[in-house]
Structures are given as structure tokens and as C-alpha cells.
Backbone bond lengths (Angstrom), bond angles and torsions (degrees), N, CA, C in turn:
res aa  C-N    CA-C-N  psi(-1)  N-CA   C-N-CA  omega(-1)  CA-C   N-CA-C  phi
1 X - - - 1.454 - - 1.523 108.70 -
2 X 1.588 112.30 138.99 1.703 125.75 167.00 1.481 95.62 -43.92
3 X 1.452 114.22 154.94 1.121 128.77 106.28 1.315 139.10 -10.71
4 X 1.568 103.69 -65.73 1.383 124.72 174.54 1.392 106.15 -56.72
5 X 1.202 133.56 -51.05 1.501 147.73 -149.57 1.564 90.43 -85.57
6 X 1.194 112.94 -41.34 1.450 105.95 -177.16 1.463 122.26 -63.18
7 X 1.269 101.48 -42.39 1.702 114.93 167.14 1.049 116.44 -61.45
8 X 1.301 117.56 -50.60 1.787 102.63 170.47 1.431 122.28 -49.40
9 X 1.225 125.48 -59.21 1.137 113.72 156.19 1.468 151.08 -27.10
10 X 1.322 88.63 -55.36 1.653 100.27 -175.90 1.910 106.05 -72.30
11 X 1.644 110.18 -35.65 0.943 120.38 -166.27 2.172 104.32 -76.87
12 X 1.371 106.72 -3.72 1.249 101.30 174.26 1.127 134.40 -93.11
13 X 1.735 102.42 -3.63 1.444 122.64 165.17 1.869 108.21 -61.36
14 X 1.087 113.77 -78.28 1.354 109.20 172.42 1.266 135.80 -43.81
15 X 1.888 113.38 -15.15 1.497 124.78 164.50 1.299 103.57 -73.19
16 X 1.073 127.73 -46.83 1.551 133.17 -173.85 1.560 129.28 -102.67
17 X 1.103 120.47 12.84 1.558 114.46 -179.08 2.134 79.41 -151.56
18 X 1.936 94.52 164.09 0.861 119.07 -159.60 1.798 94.95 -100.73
19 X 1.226 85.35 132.56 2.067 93.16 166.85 1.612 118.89 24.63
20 X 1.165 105.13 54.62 1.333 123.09 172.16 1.892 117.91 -65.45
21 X 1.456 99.48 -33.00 1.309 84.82 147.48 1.646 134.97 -119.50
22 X 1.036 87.86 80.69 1.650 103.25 -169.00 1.643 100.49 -135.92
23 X 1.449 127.74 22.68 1.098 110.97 -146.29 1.709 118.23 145.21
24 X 1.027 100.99 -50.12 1.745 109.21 176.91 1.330 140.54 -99.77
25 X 1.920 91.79 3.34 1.801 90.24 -159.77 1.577 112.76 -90.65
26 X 1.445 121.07 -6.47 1.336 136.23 173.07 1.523 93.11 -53.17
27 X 1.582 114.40 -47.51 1.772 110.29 -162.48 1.585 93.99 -87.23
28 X 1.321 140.13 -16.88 1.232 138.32 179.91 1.446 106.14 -56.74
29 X 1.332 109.78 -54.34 1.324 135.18 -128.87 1.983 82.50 -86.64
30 X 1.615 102.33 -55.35 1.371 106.48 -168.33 1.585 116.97 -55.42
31 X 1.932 112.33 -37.29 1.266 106.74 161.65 1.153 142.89 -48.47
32 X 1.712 103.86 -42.24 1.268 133.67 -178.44 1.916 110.43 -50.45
33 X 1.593 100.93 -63.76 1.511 96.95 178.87 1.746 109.84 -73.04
34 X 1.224 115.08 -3.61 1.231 105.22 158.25 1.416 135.26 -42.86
35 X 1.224 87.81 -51.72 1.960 127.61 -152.36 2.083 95.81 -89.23
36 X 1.648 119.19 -20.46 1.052 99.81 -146.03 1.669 87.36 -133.33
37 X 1.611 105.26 -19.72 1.614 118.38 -168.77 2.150 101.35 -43.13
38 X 1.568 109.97 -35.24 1.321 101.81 -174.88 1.340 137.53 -64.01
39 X 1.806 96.70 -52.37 1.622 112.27 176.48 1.810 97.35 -86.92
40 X 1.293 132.23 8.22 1.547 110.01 -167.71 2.124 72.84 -138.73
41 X 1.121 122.50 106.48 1.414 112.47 -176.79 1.163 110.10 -108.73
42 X 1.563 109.70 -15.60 1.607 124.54 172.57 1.642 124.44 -82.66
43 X 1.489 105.26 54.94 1.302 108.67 -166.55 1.628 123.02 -110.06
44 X 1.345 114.92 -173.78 1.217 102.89 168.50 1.907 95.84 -154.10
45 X 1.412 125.80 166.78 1.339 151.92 156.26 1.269 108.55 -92.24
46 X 1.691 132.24 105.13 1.295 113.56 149.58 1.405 126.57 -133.33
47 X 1.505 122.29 -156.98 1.065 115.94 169.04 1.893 112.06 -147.77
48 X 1.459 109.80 159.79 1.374 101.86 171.12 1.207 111.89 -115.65
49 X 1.358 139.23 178.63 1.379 150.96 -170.67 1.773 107.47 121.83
50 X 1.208 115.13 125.92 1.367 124.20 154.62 1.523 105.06 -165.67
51 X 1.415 108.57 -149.61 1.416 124.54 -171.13 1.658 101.56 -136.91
52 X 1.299 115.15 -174.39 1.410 123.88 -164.57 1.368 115.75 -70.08
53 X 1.778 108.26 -36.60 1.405 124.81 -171.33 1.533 104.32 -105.93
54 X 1.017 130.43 -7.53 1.500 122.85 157.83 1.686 137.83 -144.34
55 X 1.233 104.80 126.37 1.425 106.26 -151.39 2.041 91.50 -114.12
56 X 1.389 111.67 120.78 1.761 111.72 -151.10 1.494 87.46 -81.77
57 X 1.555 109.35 168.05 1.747 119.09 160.32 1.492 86.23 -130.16
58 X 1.418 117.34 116.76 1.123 125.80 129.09 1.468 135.31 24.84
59 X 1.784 101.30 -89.09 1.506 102.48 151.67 1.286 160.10 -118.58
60 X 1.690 90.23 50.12 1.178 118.12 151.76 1.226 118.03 -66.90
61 X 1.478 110.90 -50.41 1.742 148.03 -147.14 1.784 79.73 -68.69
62 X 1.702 100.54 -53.23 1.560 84.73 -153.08 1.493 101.94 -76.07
63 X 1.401 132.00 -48.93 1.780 114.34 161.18 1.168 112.47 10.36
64 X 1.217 117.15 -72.14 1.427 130.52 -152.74 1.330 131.43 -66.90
65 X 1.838 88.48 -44.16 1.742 93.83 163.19 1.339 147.71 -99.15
66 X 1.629 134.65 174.08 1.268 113.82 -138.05 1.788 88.94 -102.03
67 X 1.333 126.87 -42.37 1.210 126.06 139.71 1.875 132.53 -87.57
68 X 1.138 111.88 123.70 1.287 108.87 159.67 1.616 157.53 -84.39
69 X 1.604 87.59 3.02 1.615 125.03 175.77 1.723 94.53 -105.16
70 X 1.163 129.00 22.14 1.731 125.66 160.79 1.298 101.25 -112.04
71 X 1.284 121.18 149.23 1.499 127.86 -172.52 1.454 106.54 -107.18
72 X 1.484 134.15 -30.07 1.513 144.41 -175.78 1.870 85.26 -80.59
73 X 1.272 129.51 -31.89 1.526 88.69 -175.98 1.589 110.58 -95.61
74 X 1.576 125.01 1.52 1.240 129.94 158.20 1.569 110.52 -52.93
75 X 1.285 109.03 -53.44 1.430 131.32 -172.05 1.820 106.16 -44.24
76 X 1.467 98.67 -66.20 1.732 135.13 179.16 1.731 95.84 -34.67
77 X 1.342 101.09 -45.24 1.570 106.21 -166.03 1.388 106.97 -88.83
78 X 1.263 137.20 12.92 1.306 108.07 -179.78 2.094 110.41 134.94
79 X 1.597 67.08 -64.05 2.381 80.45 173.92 1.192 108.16 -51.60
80 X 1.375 115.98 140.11 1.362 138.76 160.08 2.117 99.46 -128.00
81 X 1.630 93.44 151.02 1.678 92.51 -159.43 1.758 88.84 -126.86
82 X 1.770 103.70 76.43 1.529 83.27 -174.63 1.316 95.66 -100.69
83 X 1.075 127.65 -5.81 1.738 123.94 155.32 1.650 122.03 -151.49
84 X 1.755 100.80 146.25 1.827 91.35 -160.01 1.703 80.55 -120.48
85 X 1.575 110.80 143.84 1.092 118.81 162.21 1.586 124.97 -164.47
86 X 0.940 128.05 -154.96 1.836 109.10 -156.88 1.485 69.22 -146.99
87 X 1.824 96.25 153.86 1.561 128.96 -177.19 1.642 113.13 -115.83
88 X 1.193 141.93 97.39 1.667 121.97 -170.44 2.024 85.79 -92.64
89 X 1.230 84.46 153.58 1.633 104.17 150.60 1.797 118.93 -103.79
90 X 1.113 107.96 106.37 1.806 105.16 -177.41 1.792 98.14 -127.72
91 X 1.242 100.27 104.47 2.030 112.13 176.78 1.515 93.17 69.43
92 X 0.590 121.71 95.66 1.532 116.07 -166.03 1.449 132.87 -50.40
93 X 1.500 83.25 87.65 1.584 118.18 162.05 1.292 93.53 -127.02
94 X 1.518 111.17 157.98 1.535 138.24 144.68 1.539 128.08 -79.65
95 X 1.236 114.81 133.04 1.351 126.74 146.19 1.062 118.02 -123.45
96 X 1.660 103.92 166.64 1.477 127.25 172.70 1.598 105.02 -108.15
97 X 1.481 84.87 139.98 1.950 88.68 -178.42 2.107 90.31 -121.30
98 X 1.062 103.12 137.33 1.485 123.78 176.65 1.527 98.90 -147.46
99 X 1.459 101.40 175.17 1.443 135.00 167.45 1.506 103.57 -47.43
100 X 1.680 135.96 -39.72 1.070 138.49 -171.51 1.433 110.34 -80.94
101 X 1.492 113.19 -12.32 1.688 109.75 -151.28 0.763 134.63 108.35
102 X 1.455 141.31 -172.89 0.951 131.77 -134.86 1.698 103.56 -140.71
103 X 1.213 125.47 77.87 1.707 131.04 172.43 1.556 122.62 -108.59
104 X 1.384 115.03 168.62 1.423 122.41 -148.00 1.887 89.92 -64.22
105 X 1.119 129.05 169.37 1.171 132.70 -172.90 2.021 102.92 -78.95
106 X 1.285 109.69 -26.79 1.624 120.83 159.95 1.545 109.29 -15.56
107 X 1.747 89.86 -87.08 1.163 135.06 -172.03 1.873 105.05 -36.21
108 X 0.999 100.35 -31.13 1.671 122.03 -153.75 1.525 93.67 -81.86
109 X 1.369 96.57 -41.14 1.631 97.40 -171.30 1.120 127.13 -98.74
110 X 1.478 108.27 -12.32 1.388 121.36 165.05 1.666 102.52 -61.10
111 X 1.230 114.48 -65.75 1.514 124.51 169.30 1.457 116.89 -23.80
112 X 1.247 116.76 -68.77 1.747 140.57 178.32 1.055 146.68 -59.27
113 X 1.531 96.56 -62.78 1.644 148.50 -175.48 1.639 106.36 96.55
114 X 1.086 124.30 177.78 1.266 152.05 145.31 1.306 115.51 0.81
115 X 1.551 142.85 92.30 1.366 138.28 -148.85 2.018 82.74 -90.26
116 X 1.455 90.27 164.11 1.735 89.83 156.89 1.225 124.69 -71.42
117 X 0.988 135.43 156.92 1.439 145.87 158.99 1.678 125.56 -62.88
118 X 1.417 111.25 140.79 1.408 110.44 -152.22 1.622 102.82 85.38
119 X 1.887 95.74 -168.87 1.218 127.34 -128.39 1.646 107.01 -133.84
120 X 1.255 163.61 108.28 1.130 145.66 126.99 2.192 96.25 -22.58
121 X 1.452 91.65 158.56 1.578 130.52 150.78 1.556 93.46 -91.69
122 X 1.874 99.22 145.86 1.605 99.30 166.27 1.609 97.23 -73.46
123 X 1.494 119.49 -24.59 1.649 108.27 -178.32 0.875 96.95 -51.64
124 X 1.441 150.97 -69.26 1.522 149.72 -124.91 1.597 101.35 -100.10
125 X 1.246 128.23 -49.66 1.512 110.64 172.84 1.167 126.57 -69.77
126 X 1.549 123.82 -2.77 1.305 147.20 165.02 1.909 112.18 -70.62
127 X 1.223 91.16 -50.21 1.962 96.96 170.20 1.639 114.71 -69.62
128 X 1.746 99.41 -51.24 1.671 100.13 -167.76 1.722 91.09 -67.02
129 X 0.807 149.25 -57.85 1.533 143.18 -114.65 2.104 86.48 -99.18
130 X 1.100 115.72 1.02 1.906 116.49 -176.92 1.659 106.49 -137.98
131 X 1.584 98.24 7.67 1.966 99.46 150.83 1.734 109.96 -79.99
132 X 1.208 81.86 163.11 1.968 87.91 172.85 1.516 95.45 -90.60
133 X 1.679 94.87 170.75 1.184 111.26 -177.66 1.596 132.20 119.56
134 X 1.498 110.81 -33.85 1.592 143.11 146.89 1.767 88.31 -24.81
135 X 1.494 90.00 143.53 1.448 102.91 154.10 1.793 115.22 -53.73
136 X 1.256 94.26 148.29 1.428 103.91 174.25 1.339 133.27 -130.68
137 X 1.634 83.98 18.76 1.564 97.77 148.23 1.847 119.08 -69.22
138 X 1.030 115.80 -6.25 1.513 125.08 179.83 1.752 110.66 -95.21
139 X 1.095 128.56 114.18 1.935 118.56 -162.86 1.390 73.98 -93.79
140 X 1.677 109.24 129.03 1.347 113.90 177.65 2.223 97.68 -100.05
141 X 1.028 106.06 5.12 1.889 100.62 154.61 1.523 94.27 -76.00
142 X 1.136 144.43 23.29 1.520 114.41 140.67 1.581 116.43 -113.24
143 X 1.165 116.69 -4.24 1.743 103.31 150.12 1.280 139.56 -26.08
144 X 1.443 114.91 -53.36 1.354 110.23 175.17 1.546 115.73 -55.79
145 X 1.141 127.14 -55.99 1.683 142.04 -173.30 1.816 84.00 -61.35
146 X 1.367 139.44 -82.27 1.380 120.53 172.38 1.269 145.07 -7.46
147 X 1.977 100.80 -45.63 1.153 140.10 -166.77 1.939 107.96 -69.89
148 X 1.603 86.24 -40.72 2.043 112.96 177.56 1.537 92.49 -68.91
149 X 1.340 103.13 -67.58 1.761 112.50 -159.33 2.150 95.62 -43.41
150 X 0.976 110.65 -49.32 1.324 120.69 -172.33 1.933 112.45 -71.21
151 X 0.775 110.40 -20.30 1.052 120.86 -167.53 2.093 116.62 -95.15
152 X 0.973 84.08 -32.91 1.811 108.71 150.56 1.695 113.05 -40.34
153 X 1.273 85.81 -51.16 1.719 98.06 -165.69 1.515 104.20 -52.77
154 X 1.817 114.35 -30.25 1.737 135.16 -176.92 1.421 99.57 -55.26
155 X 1.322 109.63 -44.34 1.607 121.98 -149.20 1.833 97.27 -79.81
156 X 1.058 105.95 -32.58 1.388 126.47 -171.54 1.150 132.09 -83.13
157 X 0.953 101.81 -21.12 2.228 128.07 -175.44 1.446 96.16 -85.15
């Protein structure tokens, strides 16, 4: 699959569903490397949010905790999840794949900032991203229809 093809896709979530990242992109994100973990194997799950004096790694974070499929003890440690999105390696460059599409990982951070370092498990962004607690400015009854839109991408790879 394009690039291009990928963006269309991904980018029709945000044409068609409401504030997906306000709330939903942990479950975006988890479908997403679902859908892409095969033909794109050089990937990663992350997230951005910190403060001036600490910038998290992942798996450090997970060392630390006693489960890593709980999202409050990610939290406890350091993570903040103000945006979740997946990294492909294609010729080696990076992108970021979100709800918006699909742009150079740059672009991503200009947007964001600076994701942590390291990796989600699809196990673990698969658990955190379907706890409560997410903004709810995002109506997560539109997942399923997301869930289709994303799932295309299977048919397509």
C-alpha cells in the first residue's frame, strides 16, 4: 500500500467522525498498528505529553510498573497521553499515522511536541486506549464505524 492510499484513509476518520482526538486516538492508534503492524514491521506506539524537566521513555516507564496493561500506573509514573499515534519506518524515513494521516514524523511534532521514547506493545495500547478516563469530549459509540473505516486498510495491504 501507498503512502498516499494510506492517508486517504486514515485522513477520513477526521473528515467524518467528531473530535477523535479529543479522546479516541489511543483506540485509533491501537487499530491502526493493528491493520499496518505486518507490511510496516518497523514500527512503534507512542505518545507525547511531559513538562520541561522530564521527557518519559516508555520502557523505562514499563520497568517500573507492576502491571503494564493499567493506564493510572503509566500515568503514576510520569506518562501523560495527550496524543497516541503509531510511527512506520518506509526507506528509512519515519512517519506518523493518526486520525489526520499520514505525515513525516517532523510534522507530528511540530503539531504535538516530542513523543516519548520507546514503544507501546500492541497488547498494552490495546488495554490503555479501552480504560475509562480519556477525554470525553470524544463519543467513543463512534469506534465501531472507525473500527470499519480502519479496517479497510487489512483489505488493502
Amino acid at each position: 500500500m501507498s503512502l498516499s492510499t494510506l492517508n486517504t484513509v486514515l485522513s477520513s476518520i477526521e473528515e467524518n467522525f467528531d473530535y477523535v482526538n479529543y479522546g479516541g486516538c489511543a483506540c485509533v492508534a491501537a487499530m491502526i498498528a493493528e491493520q499496518v503492524r505486518t507490511v510496516y514491521p518497523v514500527m512503534r506506539i507512542t505518545s507525547c505529553g511531559s513538562d520541561l524537566y522530564h521527557h518519559p521513555n516508555l520502557d523505562e516507564i514499563r520497568s517500573l510498573v507492576s502491571n503494564p496493561l493499567d493506564k493510572y500506573l503509566w500515568l503514576d509514573n510520569g506518562l501523560r497521553f495527550d496524543h497516541v499515534w503509531v510511527e512506520i519506518c518506509v526507506d528509512d524515513q519515519w512517519y506518523a499515522l493518526d486520525s489526520t494521516g499520514v505525515k513525516p514524523v517532523g510534522e507530528m511534532y511540530d503539531d504535538w511536541e516530542r513523543p516519548a521514547a520507546g514503544s507501546f506493545t500492541l497488547e498494552e495500547i490495546e488495554s490503555l486506549a479501552y480504560q475509562p478516563g480519556w477525554n470525553d469530549t470524544f463519543n467513543r459509540d463512534q469506534l465501531p464505524a472507525i473500527e470499519q473505516v480502519i479496517q479497510t486498510l487489512g483489505e488493502l495491504l
